[in-house]
SEZA-416971 format. One line per 8 residues: for each residue x, y, z of C-alpha. Coordinates in steps of 0.5 Angstrom, whole numbers, padded with zeros to 4 digits. Each point is the difference from the previous one (the first is absolute). Example, Ala and Ser with C-alpha at 12.3 -4.5 7.8 and 13.67 -1.06 7.14 Angstrom:
BEGIN
0025/-0009/0016; 0002/0007/-0002
***
This chain:
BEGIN
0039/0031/-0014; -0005/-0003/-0004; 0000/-0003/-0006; -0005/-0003/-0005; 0002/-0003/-0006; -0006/-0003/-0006; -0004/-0002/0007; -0007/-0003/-0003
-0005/-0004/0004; -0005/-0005/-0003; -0005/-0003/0004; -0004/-0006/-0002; -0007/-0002/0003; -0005/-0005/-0002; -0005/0002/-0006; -0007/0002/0003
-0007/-0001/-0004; -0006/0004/0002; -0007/-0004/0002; -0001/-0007/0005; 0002/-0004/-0007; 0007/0005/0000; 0001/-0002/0006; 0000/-0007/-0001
0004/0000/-0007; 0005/0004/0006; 0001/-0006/0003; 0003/-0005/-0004; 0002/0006/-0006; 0009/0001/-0001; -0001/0005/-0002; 0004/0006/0003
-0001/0008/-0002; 0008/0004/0001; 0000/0008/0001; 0006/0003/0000; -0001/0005/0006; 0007/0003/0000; 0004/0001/-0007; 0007/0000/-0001
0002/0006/0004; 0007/0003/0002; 0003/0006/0004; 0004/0002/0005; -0001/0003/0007; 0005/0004/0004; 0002/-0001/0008; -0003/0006/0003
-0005/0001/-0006; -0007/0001/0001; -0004/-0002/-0005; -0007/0000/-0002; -0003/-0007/-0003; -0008/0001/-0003; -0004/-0004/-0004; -0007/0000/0000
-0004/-0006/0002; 0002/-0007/-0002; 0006/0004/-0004; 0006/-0005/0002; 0002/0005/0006; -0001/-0004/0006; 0002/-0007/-0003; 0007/0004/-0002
0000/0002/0007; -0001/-0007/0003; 0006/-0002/-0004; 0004/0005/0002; -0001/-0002/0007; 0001/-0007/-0001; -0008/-0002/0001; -0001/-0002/-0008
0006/-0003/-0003; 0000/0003/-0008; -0002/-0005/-0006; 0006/0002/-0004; 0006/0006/0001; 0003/0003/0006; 0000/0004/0008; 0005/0001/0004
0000/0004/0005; 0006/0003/0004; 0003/-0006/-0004; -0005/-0005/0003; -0004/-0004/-0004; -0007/0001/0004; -0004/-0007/-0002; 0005/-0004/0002
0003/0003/0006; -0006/0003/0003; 0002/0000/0007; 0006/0003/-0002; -0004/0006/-0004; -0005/0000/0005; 0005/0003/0005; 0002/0004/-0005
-0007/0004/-0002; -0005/0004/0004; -0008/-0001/-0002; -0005/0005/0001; -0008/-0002/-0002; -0004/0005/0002; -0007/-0004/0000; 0005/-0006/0004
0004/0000/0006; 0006/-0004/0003; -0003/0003/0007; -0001/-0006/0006; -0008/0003/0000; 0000/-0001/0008; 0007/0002/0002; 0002/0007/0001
0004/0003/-0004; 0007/0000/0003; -0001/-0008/0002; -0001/-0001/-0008; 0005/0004/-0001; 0005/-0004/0004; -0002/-0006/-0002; 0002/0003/-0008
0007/0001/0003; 0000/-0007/0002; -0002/-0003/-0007; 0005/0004/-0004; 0006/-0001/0006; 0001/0008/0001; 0005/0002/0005; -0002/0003/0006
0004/0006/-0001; -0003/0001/-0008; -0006/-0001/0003; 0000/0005/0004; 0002/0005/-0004; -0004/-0002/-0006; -0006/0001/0005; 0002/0006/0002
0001/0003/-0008; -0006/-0003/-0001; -0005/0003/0006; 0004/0008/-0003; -0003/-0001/-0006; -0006/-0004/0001; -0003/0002/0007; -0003/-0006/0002
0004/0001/0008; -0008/0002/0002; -0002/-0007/-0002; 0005/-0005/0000; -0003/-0004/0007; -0007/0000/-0005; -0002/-0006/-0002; -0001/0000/-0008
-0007/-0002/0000; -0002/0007/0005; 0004/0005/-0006; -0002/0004/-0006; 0001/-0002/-0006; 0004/0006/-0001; 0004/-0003/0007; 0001/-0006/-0003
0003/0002/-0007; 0005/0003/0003; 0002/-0005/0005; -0001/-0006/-0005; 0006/0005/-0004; 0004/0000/0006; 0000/-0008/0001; 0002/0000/-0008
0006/0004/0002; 0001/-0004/0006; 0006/-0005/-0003; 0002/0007/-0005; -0001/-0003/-0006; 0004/0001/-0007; -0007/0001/-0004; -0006/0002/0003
-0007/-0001/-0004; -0006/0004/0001; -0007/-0003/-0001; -0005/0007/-0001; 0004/0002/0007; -0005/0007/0001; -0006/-0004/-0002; -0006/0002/0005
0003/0005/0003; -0001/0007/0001; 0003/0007/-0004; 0005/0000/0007; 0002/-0006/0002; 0001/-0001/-0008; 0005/0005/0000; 0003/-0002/0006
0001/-0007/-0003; 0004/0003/-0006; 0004/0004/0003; 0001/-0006/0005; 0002/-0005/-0006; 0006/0006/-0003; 0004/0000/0006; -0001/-0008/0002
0002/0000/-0008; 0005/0006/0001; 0004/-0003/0007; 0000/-0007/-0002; 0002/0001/-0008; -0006/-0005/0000; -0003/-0002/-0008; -0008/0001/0001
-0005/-0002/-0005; -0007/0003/0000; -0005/-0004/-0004; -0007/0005/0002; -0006/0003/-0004; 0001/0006/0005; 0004/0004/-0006; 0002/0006/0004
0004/-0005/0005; 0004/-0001/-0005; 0001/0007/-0003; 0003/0001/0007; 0003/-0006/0003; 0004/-0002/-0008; 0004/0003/-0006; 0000/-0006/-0004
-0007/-0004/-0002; -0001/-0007/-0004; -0008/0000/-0003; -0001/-0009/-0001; -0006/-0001/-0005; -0002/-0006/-0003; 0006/-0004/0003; 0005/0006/-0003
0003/0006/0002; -0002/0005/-0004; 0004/0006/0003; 0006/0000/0005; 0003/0007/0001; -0001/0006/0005; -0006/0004/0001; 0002/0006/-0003
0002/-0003/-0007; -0007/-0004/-0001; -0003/0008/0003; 0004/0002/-0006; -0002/-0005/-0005; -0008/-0001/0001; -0001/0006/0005; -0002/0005/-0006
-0006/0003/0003; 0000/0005/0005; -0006/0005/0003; -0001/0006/0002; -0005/0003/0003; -0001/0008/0001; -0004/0004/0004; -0003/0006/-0003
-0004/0007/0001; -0004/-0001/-0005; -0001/-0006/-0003; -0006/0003/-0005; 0005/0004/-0003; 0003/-0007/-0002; -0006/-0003/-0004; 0002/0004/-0007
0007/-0003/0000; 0000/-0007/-0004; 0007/-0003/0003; 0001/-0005/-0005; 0000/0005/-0006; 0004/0005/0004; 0006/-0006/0002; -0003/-0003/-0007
0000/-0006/0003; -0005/-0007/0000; -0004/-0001/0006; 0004/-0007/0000; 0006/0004/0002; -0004/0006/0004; -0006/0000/0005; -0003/0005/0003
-0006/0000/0005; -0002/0006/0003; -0003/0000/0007; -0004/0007/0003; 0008/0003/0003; 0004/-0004/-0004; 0003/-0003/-0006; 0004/-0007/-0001
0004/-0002/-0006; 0003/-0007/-0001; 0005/0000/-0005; 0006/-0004/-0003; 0006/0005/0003; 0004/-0003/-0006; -0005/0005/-0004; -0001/0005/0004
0003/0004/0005; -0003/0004/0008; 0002/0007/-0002; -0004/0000/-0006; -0006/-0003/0004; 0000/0005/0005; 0002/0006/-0005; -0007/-0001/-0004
-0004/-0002/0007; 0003/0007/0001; -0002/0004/-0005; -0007/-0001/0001; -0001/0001/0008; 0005/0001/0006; 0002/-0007/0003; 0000/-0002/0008
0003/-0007/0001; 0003/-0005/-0005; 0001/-0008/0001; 0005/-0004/-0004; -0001/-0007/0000; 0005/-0005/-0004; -0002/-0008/-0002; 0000/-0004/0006
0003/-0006/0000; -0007/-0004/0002; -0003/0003/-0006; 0006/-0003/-0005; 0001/-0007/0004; -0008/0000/-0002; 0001/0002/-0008; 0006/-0005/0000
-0005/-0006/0003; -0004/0001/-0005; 0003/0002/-0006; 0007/-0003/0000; 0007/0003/0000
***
């Protein structure tokens, strides 16, 4: 569906000097400063794939998407998607794509909500029949039937994604790109939005790209992640493999009677283990250990715990992937 070969994007903008003087200099100075904000990246999307595209700020991640939607035309290398070459038939790729901002709207902000629709099924020439179905698929699975004679301008933000992901969907693009679609919005309306976009992406075979700094959207919406730094991508694979390649750590918190009858045990002696790969911090009822799982094991944790005093609750936590995205900006792959 989408297919990016050695796509890089150079951008070329005037030398700028500091001060009045500087300033000036400016004027009549040729000289120029390049910065390469995408660096020969490559990779392949699947129809009907969801996938997770990250990057921290002024990474790359929105000027490749900006290419991928036909907006910005790559200095050097390839796009196509769904076979279309998007920068040089942007009508064309335009009615084959949806767009979802999350702090921008596609809305008529003095219309109500059906009229906008209406006029969307106009633009992008849908049939009445496709519309009418599509409508009532979508109103199932975004439940926007109770304001749909709104005007925008008079619905909440929550109101408002969900309608802005409907008119995105109007037309059933082949590829549907997510611009931190949750941002803003309460624990249930989120959920709601995810569970939205699985059966949108589960009834129309839909591609969608989710770029957001919301990690838990894509540990529920997305299987597969592409992480861009620095114009390159230094990771593109499942969530599940980079869990098991730098996800090493693991937690657990346990509960006890007495946590008195702990003090005498140094843990580190016990498992002959440094406090790089073994933290232990004990509260008034508990005591936690942070650990290399590759070292050590639960059960032998808990057996020990549970030779100096009876347990009442346990917690496990693994690595979560906010925390090894975090460690792969700051310290590479």
């Amino acid at each position: 569906m989408i297919h990016v070969e050695n796509m890089s994007k150079e951008f070329i903008s005037p030398k700028k000097y500091p001060g009045f003087k500087g300033a000036l200099k400016g004027l009549f100075s040729n000289e120029k400063v390049r910065k390469l904000a995408v660096d020969n990246i490559s990779f392949a999307i699947a129809k009907g794939e969801m996938v997770g595209y990250i990057g921290s700020n002024g990474a790359g991640k929105s000027t490749s998407i900006k290419m991928m939607t036909g907006i910005l035309t790559p200095t050097s290398g390839k796009c196509t998607v769904n076979g279309i070459v998007p920068y040089e038939n942007r009508q064309l790729n335009a009615a084959n794509i949806g767009v979802v901002f999350g702090q921008r709207t596609q809305l008529w902000w003095d219309l109500p909500l059906s009229e906008t629709f209406s006029i969307l099924k106009e633009v992008y020439n849908v049939s009445d029949e496709d519309f009418k179905n599509r409508m009532e698929f979508l109103q199932e699975v975004l439940g926007f039937d109770s304001f749909i004679h709104s005007t925008v301008r008079t619905l909440s933000l929550g109101q408002r994604m969900r309608a802005d992901l409907a008119a995105a969907l109007l037309h059933n693009p082949k590829v549907l790109y997510l611009d931190e679609p949750t941002i803003g919005l309460d624990l249930v309306v989120k959920d709601s939005m995810r569970q939205a976009i699985k059966e949108i992406n589960a009834e129309y075979q839909t591609t969608v790209i989710l770029t957001t700094h919301d990690l838990s959207d894509i540990e529920q919406l997305c299987e597969r992640i592409i992480i861009i730094d620095e114009g390159r991508v230094i990771y593109d694979g499942t969530i599940a493999n980079i869990k098991e390649l730098y996800g090493k750590r693991r937690s657990v918190t346990v509960d006890v009677m007495d946590i008195q009858a702990l003090e005498a045990i140094d843990f580190h002696e016990v498992f002959n283990l440094s406090g790089e790969l073994l933290a232990v911090a004990k509260e008034q009822s508990s005591i936690s250990f942070d650990f290399d799982k590759n070292v050590l094991n639960i059960s032998h944790i808990i057996s020990k715990v549970m030779e100096g005093t009876a347990v009442r609750d346990i917690k496990i936590q693994d690595t979560q992937i906010t925390d090894i995205v975090k460690e792969i900006y700051k310290h590479g792959m």
